[in-house]
C-alpha positions as MATLAB code, in Angstrom:
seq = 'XXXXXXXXXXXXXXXXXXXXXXXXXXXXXXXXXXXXXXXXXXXXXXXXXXXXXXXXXXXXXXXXXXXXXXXXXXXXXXXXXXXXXXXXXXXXXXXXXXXXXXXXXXXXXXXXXXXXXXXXXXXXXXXXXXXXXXXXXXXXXXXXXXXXXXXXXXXXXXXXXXXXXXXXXXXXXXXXXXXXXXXXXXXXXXXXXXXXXXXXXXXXXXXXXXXXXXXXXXXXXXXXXXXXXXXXXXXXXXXXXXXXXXXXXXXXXXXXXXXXXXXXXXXXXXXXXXXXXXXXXXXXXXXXXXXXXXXXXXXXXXXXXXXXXXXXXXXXXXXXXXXXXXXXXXXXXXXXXXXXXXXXXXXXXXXXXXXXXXXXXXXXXXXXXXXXXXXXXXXXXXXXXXXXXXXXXXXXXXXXXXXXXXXXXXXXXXXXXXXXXXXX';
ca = [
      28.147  -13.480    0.564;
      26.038  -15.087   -2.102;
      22.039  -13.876   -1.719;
      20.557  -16.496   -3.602;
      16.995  -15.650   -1.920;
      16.003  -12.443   -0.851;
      12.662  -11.221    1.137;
      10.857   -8.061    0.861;
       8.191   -7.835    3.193;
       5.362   -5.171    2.229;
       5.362   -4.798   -1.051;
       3.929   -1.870   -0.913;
       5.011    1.749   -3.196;
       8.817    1.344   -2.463;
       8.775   -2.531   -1.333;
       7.578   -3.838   -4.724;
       9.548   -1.989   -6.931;
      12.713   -2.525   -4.760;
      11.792   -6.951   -5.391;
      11.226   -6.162   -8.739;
      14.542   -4.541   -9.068;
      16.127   -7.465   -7.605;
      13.669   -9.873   -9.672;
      15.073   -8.295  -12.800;
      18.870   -9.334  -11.262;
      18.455  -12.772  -12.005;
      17.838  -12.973   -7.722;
      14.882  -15.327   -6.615;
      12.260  -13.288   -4.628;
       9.506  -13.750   -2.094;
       7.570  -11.104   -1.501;
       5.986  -10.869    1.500;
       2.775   -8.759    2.589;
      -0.708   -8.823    4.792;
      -3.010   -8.092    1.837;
      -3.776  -11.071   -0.162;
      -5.452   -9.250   -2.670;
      -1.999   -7.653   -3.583;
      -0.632  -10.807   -3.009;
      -2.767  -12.362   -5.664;
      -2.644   -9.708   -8.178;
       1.203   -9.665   -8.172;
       1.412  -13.578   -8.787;
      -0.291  -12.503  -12.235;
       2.419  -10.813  -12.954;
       0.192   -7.008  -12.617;
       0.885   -4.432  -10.085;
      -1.989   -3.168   -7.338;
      -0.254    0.664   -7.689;
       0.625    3.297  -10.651;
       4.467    3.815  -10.856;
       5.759    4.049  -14.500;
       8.167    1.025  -15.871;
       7.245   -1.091  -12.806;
       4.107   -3.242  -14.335;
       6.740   -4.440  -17.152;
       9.309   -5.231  -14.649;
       6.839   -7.220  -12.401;
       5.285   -9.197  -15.183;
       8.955  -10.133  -16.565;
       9.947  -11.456  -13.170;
       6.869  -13.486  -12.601;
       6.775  -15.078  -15.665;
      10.753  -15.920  -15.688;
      10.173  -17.108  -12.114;
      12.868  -14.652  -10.127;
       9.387  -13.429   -8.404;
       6.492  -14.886   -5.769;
       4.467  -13.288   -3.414;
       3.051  -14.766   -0.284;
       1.272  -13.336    2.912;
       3.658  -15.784    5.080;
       7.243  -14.554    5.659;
       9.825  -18.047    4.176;
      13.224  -18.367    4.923;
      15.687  -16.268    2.685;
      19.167  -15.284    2.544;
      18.468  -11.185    3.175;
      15.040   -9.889    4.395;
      14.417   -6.403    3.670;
      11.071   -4.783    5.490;
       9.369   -1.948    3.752;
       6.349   -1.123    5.744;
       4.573    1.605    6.426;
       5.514    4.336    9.485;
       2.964    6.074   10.390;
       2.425    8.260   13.666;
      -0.329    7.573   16.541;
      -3.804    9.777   16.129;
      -3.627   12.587   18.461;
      -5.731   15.810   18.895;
      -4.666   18.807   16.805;
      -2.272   20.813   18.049;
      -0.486   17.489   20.291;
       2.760   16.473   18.910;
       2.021   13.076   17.074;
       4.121   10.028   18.003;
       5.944    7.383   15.842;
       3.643    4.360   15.776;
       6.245    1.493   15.170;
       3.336   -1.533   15.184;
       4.139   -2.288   11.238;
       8.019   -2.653   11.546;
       7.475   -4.187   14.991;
       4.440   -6.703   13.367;
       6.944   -7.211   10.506;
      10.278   -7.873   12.342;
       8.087  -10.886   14.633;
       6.988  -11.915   11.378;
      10.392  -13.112   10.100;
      11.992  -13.692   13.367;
      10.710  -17.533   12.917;
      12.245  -18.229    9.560;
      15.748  -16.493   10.337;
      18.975  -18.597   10.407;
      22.418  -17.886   11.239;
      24.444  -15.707    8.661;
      20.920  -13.916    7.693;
      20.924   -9.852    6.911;
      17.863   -7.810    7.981;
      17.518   -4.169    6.479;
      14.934   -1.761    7.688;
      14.031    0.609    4.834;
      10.714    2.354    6.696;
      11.465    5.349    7.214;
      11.890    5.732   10.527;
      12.602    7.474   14.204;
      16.337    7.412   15.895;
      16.265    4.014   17.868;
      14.133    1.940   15.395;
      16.846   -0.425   14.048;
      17.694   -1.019   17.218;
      14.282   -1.438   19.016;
      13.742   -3.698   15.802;
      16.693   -5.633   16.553;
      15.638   -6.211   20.413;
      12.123   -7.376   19.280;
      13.505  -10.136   16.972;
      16.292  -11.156   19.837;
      13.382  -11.317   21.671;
      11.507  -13.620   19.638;
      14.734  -16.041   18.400;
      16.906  -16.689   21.862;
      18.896  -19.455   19.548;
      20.540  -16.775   16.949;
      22.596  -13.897   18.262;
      22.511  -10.267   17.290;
      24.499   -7.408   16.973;
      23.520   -5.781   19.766;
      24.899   -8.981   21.862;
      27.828  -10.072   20.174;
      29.143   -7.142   17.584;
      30.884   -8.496   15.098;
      30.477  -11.893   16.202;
      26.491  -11.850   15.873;
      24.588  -14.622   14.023;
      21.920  -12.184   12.470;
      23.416   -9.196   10.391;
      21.226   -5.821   10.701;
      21.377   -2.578    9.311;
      19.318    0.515    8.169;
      18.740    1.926    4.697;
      16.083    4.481    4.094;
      14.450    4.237    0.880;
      14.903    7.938   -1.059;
      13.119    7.492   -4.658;
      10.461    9.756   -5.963;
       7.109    8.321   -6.372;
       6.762    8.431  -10.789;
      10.065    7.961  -10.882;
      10.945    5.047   -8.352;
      12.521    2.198  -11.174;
      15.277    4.937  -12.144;
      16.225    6.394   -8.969;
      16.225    3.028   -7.026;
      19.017    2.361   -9.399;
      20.565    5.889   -9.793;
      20.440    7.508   -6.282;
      23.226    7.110   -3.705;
      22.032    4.964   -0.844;
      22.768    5.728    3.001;
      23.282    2.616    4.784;
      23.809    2.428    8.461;
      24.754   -1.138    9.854;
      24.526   -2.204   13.674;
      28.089   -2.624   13.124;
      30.810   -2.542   10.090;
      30.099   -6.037    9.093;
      26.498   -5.221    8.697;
      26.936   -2.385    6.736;
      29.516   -3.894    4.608;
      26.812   -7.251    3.967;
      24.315   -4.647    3.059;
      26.274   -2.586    0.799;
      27.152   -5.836   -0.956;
      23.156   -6.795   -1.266;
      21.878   -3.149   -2.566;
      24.940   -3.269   -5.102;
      23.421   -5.873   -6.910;
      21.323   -3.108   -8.963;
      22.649   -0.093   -7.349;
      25.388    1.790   -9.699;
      25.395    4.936   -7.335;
      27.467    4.826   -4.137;
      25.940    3.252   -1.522;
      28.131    5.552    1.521;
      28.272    3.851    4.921;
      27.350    5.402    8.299;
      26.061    4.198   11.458;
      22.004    3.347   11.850;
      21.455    6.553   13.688;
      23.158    8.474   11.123;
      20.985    6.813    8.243;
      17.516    6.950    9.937;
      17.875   10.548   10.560;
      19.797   11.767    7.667;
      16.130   10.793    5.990;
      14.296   12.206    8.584;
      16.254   15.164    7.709;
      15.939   15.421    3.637;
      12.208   15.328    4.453;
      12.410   18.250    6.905;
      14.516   19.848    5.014;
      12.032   20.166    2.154;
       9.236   20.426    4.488;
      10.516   23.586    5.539;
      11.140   25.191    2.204;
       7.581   24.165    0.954;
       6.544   26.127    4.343;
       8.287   29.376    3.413;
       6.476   28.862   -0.158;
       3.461   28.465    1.479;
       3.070   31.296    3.825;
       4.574   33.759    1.351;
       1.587   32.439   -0.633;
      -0.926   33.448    1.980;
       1.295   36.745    2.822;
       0.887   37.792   -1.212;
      -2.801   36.664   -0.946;
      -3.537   39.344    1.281;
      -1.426   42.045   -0.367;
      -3.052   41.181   -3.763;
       0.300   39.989   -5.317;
       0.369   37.237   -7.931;
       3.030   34.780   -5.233;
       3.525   32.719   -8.892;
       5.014   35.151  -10.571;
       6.934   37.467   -7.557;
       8.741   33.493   -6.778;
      10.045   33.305  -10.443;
      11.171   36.975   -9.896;
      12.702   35.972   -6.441;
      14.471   32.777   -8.131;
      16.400   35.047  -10.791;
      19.068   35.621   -8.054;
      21.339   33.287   -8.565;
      21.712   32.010   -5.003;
      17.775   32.032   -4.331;
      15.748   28.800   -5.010;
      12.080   29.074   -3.602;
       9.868   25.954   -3.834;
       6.360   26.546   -5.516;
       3.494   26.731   -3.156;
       0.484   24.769   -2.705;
      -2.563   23.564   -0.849;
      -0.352   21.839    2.122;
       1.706   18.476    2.337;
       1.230   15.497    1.848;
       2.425   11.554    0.998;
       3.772    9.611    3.547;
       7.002   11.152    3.946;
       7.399   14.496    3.970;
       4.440   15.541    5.533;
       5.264   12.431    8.353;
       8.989   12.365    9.320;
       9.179   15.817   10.544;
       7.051   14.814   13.493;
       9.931   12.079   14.158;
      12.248   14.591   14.955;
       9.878   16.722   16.591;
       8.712   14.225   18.948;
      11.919   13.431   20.183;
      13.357   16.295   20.567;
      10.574   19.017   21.013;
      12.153   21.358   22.873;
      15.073   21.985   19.992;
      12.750   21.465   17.164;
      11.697   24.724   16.847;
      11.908   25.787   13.179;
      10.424   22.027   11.915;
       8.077   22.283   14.375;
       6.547   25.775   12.867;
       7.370   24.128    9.580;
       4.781   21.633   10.162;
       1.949   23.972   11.521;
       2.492   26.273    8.657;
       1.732   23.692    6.176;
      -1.236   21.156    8.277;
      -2.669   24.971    8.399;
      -2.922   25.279    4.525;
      -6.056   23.364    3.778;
      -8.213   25.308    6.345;
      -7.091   28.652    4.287;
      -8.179   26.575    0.817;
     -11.509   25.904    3.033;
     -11.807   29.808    3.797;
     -11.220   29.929    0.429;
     -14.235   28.268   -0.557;
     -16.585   29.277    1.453;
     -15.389   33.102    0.235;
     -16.447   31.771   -2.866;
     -19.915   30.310   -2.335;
     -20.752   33.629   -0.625;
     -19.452   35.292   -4.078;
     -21.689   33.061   -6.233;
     -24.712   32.817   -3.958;
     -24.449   36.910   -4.204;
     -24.377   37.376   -8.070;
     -26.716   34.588   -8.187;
     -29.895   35.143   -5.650;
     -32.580   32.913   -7.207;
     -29.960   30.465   -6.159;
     -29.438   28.175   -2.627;
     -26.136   26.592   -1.459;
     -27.498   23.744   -3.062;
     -27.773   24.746   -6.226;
     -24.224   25.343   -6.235;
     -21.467   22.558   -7.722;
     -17.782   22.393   -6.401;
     -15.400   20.780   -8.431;
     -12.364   19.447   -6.788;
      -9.350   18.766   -9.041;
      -7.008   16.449   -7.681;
      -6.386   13.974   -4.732;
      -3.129   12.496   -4.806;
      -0.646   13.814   -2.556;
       1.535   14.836   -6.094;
       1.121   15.161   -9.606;
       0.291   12.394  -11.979;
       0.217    9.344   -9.427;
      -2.118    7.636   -7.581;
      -0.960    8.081   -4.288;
      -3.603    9.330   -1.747;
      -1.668    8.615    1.789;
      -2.050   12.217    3.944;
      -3.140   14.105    0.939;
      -3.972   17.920    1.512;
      -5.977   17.514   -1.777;
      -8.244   14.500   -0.362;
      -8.986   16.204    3.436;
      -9.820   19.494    1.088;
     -12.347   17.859   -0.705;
     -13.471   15.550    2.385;
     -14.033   18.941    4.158;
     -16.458   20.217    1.709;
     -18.428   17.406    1.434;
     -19.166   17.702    4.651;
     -19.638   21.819    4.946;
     -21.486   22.200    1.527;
     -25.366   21.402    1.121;
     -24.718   21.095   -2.949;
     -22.856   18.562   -5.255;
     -19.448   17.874   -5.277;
     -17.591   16.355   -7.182;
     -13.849   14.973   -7.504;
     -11.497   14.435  -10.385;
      -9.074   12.214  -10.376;
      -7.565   10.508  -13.587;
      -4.986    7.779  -11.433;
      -7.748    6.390   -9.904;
     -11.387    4.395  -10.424;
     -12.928    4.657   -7.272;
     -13.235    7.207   -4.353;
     -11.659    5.916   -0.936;
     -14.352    5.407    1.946;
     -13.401    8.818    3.527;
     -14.911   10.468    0.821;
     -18.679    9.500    0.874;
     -21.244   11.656   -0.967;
     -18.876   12.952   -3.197;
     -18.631   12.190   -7.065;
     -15.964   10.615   -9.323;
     -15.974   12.730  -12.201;
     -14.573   13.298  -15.476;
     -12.682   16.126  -16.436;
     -14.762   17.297  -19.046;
     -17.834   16.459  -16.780;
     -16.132   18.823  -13.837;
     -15.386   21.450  -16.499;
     -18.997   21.319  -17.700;
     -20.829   20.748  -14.420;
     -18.791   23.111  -11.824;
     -19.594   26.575  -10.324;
     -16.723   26.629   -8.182;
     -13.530   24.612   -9.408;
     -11.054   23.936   -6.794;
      -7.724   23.164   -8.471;
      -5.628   21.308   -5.598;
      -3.040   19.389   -8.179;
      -0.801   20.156  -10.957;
      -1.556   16.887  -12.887;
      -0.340   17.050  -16.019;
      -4.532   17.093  -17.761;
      -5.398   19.959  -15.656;
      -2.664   21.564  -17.252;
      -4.024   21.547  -20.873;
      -7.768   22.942  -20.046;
      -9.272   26.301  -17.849;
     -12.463   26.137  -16.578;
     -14.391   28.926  -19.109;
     -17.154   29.642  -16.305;
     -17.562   30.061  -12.648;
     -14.798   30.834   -9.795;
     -11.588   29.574   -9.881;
      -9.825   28.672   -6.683;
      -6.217   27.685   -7.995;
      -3.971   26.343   -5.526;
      -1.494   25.805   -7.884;
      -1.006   28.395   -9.995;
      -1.526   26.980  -13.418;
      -4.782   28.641  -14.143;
      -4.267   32.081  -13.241;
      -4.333   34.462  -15.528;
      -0.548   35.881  -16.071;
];
């Protein structure tokens, strides 16, 4: 099939680059997404997010033409929905639920503009059943077209599942490097979507069935979520037995069959620290070890807090002319990973929101991806590095970007959550 026009709708940190990949193909395409001030900025031809190599690619496509974006869904050859996939707000210690309103908001979106011979993908990340419930809510909407669920082969619509599996920093290479999973309603799906990724794809793109693909990346996430666990509580383990956990790991990982991951002040983005819970809600009663998994590391920041407040203590004892709010916290870091600008479930940002709200003194935050603090984070300080350095009786290092790796605070207490100021 010839894809002359292809949709993306949210065009978001995987949705944009994944048009602009396209874009770049020679393929004419509409982006599609619900915040107009993205919407605007990429119709420049400049990007609303930091991902290397992507503000180049954008600005190319725009310019040539292969690129609009638009907050109404148009008709298009292949539609492709990268949305968010979050989970409902629950009370802490209740299993969260998927909360499918974005993929559901999405799929009514397009449902309108679809014509016979079209090809949805779902890319979210998402729970077992979500292709399919996605499927249902546009056969819903459009009882003219047929879909697979209906009529099989035979269906008007074409629909299949392919979970996005790039790392954020390095998204323009791996979109085109990594293997893609792709799980059609039926074979003719899958083979129609195989033939649309392989426009820019040169790694295999290895068909399965949409079950198969939406938990085989519920299941790299876990997977990792787990072994960041393990790294975790050994950390707090070798915290209480006075061991340096940096250096006993690279001990550990001279066996050759031993790999451990390198600790840190919890999980976050919007996958790993997310699709766990998919699994877990649906099957709670087998989910054991991902289920402790995730409590080990949503439990991390408190210990960072206890942390703290072990700290103040310290100061406010070597120091007693002085108040709690005499006393300056620096934060360092609140992206969910190094060197991007990323803040969705971010350990480092609920660490910092948590002492602005405990501690009577100043805080502040550094964060070089970024020129403004979100909303969450009122009272607390954007700061410069050197500022921070300067200015801070307690630094709080929650990220390994790569500036914080060239300096060390020279005074006051050092909390390092990631092990690249400790003495070794």
């Amino acid at each position: 099939m010839a894809f002359e026009i292809i949709s993306v709708i949210g065009l978001g940190y995987i949705g944009l680059p994944t048009a602009a990949m396209f874009a770049s193909c020679k393929k004419n395409v509409i982006g599609v997404d619900v915040n107009e001030n993205a919407v605007n900025i990429i119709n420049r031809g400049e990007i609303h997010i930091v991902e290397p190599e992507l503000d180049v690619l954008v600005q190319n496509a725009v310019r040539d033409g292969y690129l609009k974006a638009t907050i109404t869904p148009e008709p298009a050859d292949a539609f492709i929905i990268a949305v968010p996939t979050p989970f409902k707000p629950c009370p802490r210690g209740v299993i969260p639920e998927p909360d499918l309103k974005y993929i559901e908001a999405a799929a009514k979106s397009i449902a309108p503009v679809l014509k016979k011979g079209d090809l949805v993908i779902l890319e979210s990340t998402s729970p077992v059943g979500a292709t399919e419930q996605m499927a249902e809510w546009m056969a819903e909407a459009r009882k003219d077209l047929t879909f697979p669920q209906q009529n099989g082969e035979k269906s008007d619509i074409r629909i299949a599942h392919c979970p996005e599996r790039v790392l954020p920093g390095h998204v323009v290479r791996e979109l085109v490097e990594n293997d893609r999973v792709i799980g059609g309603l039926t074979a003719k799906c899958s083979e129609l979507a195989v033939e649309l990724y392989k426009i820019f794809v040169r790694a295999e793109c290895v068909i399965t069935n949409a079950r198969t693909a939406e938990m085989a990346k519920l299941t790299e996430n876990s997977c990792r979520d787990v072994q960041i666990a393990f790294a975790n509580e050994l950390s707090i383990i070798c915290d209480e037995l006075d061991i340096d956990v940096w250096g006993l790991i690279s001990l550990a990982n001279r066996h050759p069959r031993i790999n451990i991951l390198q600790p840190g002040p919890g999980v976050g983005g919007h996958c790993i620290a997310v699709d766990p819970w998919f699994i877990v809600s649906k099957t709670p009663e087998q989910a054991q070890l991902i289920h402790t998994a995730r409590k080990v590391n949503d439990a991390k920041p408190e210990w960072v807090i206890n942390k703290v407040k072990i700290a103040i203590a310290d100061f406010l004892q070597a120091n007693p002319d002085k108040t709690s709010k005499d006393v300056t916290i620096a934060c360092y870091g609140l992206a969910f990973k190094p060197d991007i600008d990323d803040l969705r479930e971010s350990p480092a940002l609920d660490i910092t929101k948590m002492i602005s709200e405990f501690h009577a003194g100043e805080v502040l935050a550094v964060e070089p991806n970024i020129s403004e603090l979100p909303q969450s984070l009122k009272g607390v300080q954007l700061s410069t590095l050197s500022e921070a350095l300067k200015a801070g009786d307690i630094h709080v290092l929650l990220l390994d970007h790569k500036d914080f790796k060239l300096v060390r605070p020279e005074n006051g207490l050092l909390i390092d959550t990631k092990g690249i100021w400790r003495k070794k």
